[in-house]
Each structure stands twice: as structure tokens, then as C-alpha cells.
C-alpha positions as YAML, in Angstrom:
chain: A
units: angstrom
residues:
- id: 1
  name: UNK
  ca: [2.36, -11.93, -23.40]
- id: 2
  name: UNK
  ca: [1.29, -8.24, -21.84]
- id: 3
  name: UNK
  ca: [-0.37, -6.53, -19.29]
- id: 4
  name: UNK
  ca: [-1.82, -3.74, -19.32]
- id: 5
  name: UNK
  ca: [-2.70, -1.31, -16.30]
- id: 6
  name: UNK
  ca: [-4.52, 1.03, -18.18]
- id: 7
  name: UNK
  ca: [-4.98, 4.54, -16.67]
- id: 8
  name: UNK
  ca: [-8.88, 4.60, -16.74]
- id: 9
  name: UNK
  ca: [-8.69, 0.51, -15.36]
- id: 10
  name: UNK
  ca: [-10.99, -0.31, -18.42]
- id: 11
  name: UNK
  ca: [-12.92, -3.24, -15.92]
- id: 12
  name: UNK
  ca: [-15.60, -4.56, -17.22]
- id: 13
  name: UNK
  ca: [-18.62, -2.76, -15.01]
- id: 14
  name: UNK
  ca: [-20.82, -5.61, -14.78]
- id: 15
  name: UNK
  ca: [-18.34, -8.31, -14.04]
- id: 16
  name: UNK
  ca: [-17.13, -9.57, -10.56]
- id: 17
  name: UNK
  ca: [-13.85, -8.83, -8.88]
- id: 18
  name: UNK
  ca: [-12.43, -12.21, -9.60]
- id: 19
  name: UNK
  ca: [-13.94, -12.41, -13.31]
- id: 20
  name: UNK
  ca: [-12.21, -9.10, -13.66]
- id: 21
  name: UNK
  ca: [-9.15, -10.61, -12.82]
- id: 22
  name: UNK
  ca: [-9.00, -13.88, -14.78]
- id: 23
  name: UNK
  ca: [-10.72, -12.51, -18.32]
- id: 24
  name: UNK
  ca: [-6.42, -12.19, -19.58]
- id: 25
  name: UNK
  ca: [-6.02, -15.71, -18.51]
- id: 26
  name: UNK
  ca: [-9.26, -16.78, -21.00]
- id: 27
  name: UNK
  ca: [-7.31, -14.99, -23.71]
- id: 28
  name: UNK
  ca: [-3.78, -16.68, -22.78]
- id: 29
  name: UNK
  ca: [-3.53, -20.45, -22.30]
- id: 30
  name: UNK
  ca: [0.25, -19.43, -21.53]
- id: 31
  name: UNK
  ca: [-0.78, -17.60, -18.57]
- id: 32
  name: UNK
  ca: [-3.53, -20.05, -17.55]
- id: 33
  name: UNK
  ca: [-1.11, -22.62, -17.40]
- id: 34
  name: UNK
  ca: [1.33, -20.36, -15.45]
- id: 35
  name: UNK
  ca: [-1.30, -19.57, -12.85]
- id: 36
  name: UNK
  ca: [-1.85, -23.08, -12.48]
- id: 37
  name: UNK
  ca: [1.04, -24.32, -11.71]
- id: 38
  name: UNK
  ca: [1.69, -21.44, -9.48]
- id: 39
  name: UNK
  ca: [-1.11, -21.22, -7.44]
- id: 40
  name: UNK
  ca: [-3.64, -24.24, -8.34]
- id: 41
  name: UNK
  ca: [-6.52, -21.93, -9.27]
- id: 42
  name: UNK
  ca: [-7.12, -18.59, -11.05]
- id: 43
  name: UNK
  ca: [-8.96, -17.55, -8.01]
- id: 44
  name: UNK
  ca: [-6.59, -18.39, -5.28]
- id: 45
  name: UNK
  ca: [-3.71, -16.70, -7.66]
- id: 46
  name: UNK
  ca: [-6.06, -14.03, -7.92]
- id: 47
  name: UNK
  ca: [-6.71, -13.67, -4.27]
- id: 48
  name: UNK
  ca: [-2.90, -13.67, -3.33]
- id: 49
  name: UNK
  ca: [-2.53, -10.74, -6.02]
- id: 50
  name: UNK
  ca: [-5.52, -8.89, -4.61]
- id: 51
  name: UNK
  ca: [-3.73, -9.69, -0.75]
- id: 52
  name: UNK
  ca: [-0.31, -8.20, -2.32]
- id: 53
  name: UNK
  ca: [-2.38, -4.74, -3.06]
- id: 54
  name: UNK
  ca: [-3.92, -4.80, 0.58]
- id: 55
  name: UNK
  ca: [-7.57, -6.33, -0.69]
- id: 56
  name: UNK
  ca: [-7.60, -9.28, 1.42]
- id: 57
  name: UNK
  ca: [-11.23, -9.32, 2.18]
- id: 58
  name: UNK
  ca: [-12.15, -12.34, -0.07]
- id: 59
  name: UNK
  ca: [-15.70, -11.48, -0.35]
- id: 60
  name: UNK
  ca: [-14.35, -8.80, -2.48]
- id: 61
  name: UNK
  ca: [-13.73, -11.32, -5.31]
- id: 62
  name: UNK
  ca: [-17.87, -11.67, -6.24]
- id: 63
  name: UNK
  ca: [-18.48, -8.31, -5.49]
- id: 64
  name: UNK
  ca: [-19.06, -5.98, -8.87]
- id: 65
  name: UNK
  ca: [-16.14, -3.89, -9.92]
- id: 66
  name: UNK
  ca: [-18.48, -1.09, -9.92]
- id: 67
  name: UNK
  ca: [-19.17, -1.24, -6.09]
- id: 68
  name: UNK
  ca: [-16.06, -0.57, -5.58]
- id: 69
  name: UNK
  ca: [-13.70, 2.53, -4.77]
- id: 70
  name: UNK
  ca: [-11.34, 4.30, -7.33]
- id: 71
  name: UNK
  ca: [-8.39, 3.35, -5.67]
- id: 72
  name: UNK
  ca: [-9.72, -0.62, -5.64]
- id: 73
  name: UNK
  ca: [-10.43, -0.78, -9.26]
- id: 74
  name: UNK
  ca: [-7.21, 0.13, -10.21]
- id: 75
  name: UNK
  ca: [-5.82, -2.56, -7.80]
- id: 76
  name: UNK
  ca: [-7.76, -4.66, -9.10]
- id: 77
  name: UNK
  ca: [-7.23, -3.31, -12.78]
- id: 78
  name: UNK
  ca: [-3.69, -4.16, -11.55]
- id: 79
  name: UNK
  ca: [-3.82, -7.58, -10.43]
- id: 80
  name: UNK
  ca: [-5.54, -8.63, -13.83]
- id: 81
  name: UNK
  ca: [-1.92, -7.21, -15.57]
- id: 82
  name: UNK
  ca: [-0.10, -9.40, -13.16]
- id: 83
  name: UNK
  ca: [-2.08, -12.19, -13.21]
- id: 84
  name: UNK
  ca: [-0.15, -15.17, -15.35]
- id: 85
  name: UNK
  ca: [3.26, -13.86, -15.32]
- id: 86
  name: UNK
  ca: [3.09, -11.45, -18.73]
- id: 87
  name: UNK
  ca: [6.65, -11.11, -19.97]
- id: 88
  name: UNK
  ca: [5.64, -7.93, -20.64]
- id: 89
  name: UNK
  ca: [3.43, -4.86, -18.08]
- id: 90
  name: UNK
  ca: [2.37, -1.87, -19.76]
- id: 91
  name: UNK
  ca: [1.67, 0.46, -16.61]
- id: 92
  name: UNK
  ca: [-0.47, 4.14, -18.09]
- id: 93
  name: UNK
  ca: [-0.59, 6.09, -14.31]
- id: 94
  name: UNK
  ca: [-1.25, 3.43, -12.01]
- id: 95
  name: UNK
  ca: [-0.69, 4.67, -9.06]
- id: 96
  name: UNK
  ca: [-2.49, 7.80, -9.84]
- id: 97
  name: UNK
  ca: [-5.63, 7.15, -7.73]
- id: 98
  name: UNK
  ca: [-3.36, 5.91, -4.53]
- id: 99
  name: UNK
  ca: [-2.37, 6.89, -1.29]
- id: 100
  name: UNK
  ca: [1.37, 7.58, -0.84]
- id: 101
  name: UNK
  ca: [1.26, 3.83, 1.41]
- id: 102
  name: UNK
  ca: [-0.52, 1.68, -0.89]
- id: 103
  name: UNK
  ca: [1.59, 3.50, -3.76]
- id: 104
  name: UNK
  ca: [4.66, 2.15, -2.17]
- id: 105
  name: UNK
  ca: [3.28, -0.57, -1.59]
- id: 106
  name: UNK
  ca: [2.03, -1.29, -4.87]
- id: 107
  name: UNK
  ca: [5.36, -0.06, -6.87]
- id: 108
  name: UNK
  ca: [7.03, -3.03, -4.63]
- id: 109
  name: UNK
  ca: [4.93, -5.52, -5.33]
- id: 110
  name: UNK
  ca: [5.26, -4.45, -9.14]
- id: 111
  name: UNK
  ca: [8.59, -5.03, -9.03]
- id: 112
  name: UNK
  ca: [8.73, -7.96, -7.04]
- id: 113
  name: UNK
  ca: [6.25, -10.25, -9.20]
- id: 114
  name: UNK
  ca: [8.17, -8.60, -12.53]
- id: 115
  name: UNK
  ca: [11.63, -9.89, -10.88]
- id: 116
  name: UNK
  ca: [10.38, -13.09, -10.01]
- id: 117
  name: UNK
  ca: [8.76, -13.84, -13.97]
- id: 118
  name: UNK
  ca: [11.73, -12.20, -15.45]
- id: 119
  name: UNK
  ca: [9.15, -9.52, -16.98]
- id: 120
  name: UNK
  ca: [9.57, -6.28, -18.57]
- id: 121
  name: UNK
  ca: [8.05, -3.06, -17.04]
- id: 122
  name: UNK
  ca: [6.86, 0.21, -19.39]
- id: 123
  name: UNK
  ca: [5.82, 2.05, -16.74]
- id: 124
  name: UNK
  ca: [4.49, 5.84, -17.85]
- id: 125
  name: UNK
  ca: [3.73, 8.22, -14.74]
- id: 126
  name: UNK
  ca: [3.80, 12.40, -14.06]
- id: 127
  name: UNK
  ca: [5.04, 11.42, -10.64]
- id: 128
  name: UNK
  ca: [8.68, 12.46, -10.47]
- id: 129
  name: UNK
  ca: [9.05, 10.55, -6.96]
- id: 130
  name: UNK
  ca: [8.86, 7.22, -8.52]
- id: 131
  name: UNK
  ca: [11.97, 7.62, -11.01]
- id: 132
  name: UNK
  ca: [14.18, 5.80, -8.45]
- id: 133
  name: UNK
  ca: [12.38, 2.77, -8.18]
- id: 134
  name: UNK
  ca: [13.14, 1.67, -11.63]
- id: 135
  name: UNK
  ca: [16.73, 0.85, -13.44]
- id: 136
  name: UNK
  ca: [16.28, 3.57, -16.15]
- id: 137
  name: UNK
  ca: [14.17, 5.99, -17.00]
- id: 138
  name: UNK
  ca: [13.10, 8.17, -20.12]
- id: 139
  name: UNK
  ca: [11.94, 12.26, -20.13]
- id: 140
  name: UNK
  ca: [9.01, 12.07, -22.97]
- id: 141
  name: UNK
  ca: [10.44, 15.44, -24.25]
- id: 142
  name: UNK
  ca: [14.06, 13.08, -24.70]
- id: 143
  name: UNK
  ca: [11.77, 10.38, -26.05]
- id: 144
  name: UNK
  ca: [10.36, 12.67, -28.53]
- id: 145
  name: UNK
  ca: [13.89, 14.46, -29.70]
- id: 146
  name: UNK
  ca: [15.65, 10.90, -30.16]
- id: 147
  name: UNK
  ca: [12.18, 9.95, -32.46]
- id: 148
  name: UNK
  ca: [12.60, 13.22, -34.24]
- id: 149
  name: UNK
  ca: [16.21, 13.01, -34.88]
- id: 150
  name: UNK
  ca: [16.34, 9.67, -36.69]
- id: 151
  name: UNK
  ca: [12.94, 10.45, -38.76]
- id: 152
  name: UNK
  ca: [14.67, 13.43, -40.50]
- id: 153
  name: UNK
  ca: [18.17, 10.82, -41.17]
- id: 154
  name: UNK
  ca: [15.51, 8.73, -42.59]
- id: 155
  name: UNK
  ca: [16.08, 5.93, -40.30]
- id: 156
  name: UNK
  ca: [13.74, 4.10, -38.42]
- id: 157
  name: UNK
  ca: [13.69, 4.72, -34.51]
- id: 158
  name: UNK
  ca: [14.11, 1.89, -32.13]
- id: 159
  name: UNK
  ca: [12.64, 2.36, -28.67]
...
């Protein structure tokens, strides 16, 4: 039910592109099933994610994560959080080893697939610039005041 775009990617090194991509999918019959009747493969589903985030060279899909540039593997790391429809994406800095175009890029696509599941975004960044792009957005020092605040009324917080 999530995906996660973790900050450091956390791909598996000596795994492919498209095995990198698919692994949530062999932890989620859900999302299997979603893909599938989306798409009619993992790996064409995962090849329209990659072609979203400007990797459309399909060779790319057997090639090692590890071959590939920073800015790739966390594309890629990307496409594996989207892949299946999670009602729920966890994003730690992922845009933090992009250009300002395939940012924009990617924040767009981010929001598009999220719109069209219905899915929930998290999305943590330092990157001040991106604030507008989502409906509502949360200062951690205003995150950590509200926390404080209803631990010392002894009530539990609710983020």
C-alpha cells in the first residue's frame, strides 16, 4: 500500500533496471494486479514509468542499477514507488540529485500518476521552490511544536 522514494534510492546494486522496478510488485499482489490491468506487463508499466522520467532508452531496463548515473537511480528508485498505484508515496529528497528540468518534470509526473490512483503524497524536501506544487504544506520546526504541545497535555498527536 506505499512507496517509498527513499533519499539514498536503496536499489538493489546487482539487480537490473527493470528487476529494480518490479521487486514492490513481488511483495504486493494488489499492485501486481493493478499493473496488469493497466499496462499488461510489469515491464511495459515499467517502461512507460521510466519514459515519464525521460529514460526511454529501453535497453536501460537490463542494464545494472549500478551502471547507471545518480540522477537515473533515483528515477528509477522513483518509478519502483509508482509502480502499482500505492495509495500511499513516501518521497525522502527525491529530487535532490536532479536538474531543475527533469525536477519539474518529475514533480509533474508525481502528481499526475498520484491524481490519477487517488494516492496520498508525504513528500519531505529542503527545497523551498517546490512548496507550491503541493495542496499543503508543513515547516518541520511547526511539525515539531504541534508534537510537543500535545505530549506535555498528555494527549496523543495525530499527524
Amino acid at each position: 500500500h506505499i512507496g517509498f522514494i527513499f533519499q539514498l534510492f536503496n536499489l538493489i546494486p546487482y539487480m537490473s533496471v527493470i528487476e529494480n522496478i518490479t521487486l514492490a510488485c513481488k511483495f504486493s499482489k494488489l499492485r501486481t494486479q493493478r499493473v496488469l490491468a493497466k499496462s499488461g506487463s510489469l515491464e511495459e508499466e515499467a517502461y512507460r514509468l521510466l519514459s515519464q522520467l525521460q529514460l526511454n532508452d529501453r535497453s536501460m531496463l537490463t542494464r545494472k542499477v549500478s551502471d547507471l548515473s545518480v540522477g537515473q537511480q533515483q528515477r528509477v528508485a522513483a518509478a519502483r514507488a509508482l509502480i502499482g498505484s500505492p495509495e500511499l508515496i513516501i518521497a525522502d529528497e527525491p529530487t535532490s540529485a536532479l536538474d531543475a528540468d527533469t525536477r519539474e518534470h518529475f514533480i509533474q509526473l508525481l502528481l499526475e500518476e498520484c491524481k490519477q490512483s487517488g494516492a496520498t503524497i508525504l513528500f519531505v524536501s529542503h527545497d523551498a521552490g517546490l512548496e507550491a506544487a503541493f495542496d499543503r504544506s508543513i515547516q518541520l520546526g511547526e511539525l515539531n511544536r504541534a508534537c510537543e504541545q500535545s505530549s506535555n497535555k498528555g494527549q496523543e498527536a495525530v499527524l
